[in-house]
Structure formats: structure tokens, C-alpha cells
VEXMITOR-351206 format. One line per 5 residues: number of its first residue (from 1); for each residue x, y, z of C-alpha. Coordinates in steps of 0.5 Angstrom, whole numbers, plus 500, padded with zeros to 3 digits. Layout:
N
NUM) X,Y,Z  ...
END
This chain:
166
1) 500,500,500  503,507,498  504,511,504  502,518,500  495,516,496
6) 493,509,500  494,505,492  496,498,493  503,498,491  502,492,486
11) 505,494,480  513,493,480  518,497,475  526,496,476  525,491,481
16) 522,496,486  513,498,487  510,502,483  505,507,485  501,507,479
21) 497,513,482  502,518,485  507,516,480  513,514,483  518,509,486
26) 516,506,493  521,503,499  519,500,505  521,504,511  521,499,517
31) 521,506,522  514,507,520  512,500,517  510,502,511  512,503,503
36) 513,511,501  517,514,496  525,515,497  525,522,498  519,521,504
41) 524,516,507  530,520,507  526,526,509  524,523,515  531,520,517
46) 534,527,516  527,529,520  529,525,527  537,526,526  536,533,528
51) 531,532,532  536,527,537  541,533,536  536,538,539  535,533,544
56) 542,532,546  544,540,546  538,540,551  541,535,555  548,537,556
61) 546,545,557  541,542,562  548,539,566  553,545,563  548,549,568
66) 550,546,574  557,545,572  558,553,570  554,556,575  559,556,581
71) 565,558,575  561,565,573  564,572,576  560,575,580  553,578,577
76) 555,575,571  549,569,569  549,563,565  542,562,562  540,556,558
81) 536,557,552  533,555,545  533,562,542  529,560,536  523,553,536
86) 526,547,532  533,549,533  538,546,538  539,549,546  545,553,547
91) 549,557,554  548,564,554  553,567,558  551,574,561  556,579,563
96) 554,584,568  548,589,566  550,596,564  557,594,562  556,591,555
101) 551,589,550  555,583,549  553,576,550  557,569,549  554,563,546
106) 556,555,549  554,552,544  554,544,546  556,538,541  552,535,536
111) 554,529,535  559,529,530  565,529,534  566,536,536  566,538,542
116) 562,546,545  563,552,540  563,559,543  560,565,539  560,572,541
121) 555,577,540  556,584,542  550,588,540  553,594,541  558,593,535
126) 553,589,531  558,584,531  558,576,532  563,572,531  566,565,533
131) 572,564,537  578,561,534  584,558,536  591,561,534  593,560,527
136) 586,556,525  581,557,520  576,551,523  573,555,530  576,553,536
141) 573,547,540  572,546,547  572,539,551  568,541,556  563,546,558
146) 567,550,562  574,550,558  567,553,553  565,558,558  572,560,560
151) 574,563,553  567,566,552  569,570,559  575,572,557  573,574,550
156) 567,578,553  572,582,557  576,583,552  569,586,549  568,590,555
161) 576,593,555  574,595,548  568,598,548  571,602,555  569,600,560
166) 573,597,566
END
């Protein structure tokens, strides 16, 4: 049975079912049990990728969050966030109110064998940029959430000393 259109998949071209109604190849998905085309079958593989990914970054912001809280400066905060729906989690550290409208971003690993990501992203300057080691084109990769968190607070010091403020 074709998964889009209900037709019993009874016609065979090269080998494979044949929907003769929506006019294209079938293959049977064993996640769902049922036949759909290519395209559809890959689309929902790709679908729950990012979705184990999205639930991976919320757990590890979720252990990050105890791990840095005790390493943060005074009056500075660590915020846990998923800034747009259907995108991964992220920890957002915060420098003191009134010092600069700057922000870092700890951004979890995904699975890919990297490790934590930073961004930083200074409102004031309208600039957000990824942290780097030296003499890389690859943006730097931290093995845990507080080497991660150590960086975004020197490079948001680094911003506030620039923006002149102490």
C-alpha cells in the first residue's frame, strides 16, 4: 500500500513497487511499516536526525548549567535557551547588566565528534563571531562546557575592555 495515496502497490518497474497513481517508486520503511517513495523516506531519516540532535543539546545544556554556574564571575548569568523553535539549545552567558550589550553563546556538541562551540555576539558593535584557536580556519572546539565557558568570558571581557568600559 502506497503510503501517500493508499493505492495497493501491486505494479513492479526495475525491480521495485510502483505507485501507479502518484507515479513514483516505493520502498519500504521499516520505522513507520509501511511503503512511501524515496524522497519521503529519507525526509523523515533526515527529520528524526535533527530532532535526536535538538534533544541531545537540551540535555547537555541542561548538565552544562550546573557545571558553570559555580564558575561564572560575580553578576554574571548562565541561561539556558533554545532561541528559535526547532533549533538546538544553547548556553547563553550573560556579563553584568550596563557593562555590554555583548552575549556568548556555548553551543553543545552534535554528535559529530566536535566538542562545545562559542559565539559571541556584541549587540553594540553589530558583530557575532565564533571563537577561534590560533592559526586555525576551523572555529575552536572546547571538550567540555567549562574550558567552553572559560573562553566566552575572556573574549566578553576582551569585548567590554574594548567598548571602554572596565
Amino acid at each position: 500500500m502506497c503510503q501517500r495515496c493508499g493505492t495497493p502497490a501491486d505494479t513492479v518497474r526495475n525491480c521495485h513497487p510502483w505507485c501507479s497513481v502518484c507515479g513514483q517508486y516505493l520502498v519500504h520503511d521499516p520505522e513507520y511499516g509501511d511503503w512511501t517513495t524515496f524522497a519521503d523516506r529519507e525526509y523523515r531519516r533526515r527529520t528524526a536526525g535533527i530532532q535526536q540532535r535538538i534533544t541531545a543539546s537540551a540535555e547537555h545544556v541542561a548538565q552544562a548549567v550546573a557545571a558553570v554556574h559555580d564558575r561564572l564571575p560575580a553578576d554574571w548569568h548562565a541561561v539556558a535557551c533554545q532561541h528559535i523553535d526547532g533549533a538546538t539549545h544553547t548556553l547563553d552567558i550573560q556579563p553584568p547588566a550596563g557593562s555590554i550589550d555583548a552575549i556568548a553563546y556555548l553551543i553543545p556538541p552534535t554528535g559529530r565528534g566536535d566538542g562545545w562551540l562559542v559565539r559571541v555576539h556584541n549587540r553594540t558593535r553589530h558583530l557575532d563571531f565564533p571563537l577561534y584557536h590560533a592559526g586555525g580556519a576551523r572555529a575552536a572546539s572546547f571538550g567540555s562546557a567549562s574550558e567552553a565557558l572559560d573562553a566566552a568570558i575572556e573574549a566578553l571581557r576582551i569585548e567590554i575592555v574594548s567598548a571602554g568600559y572596565r
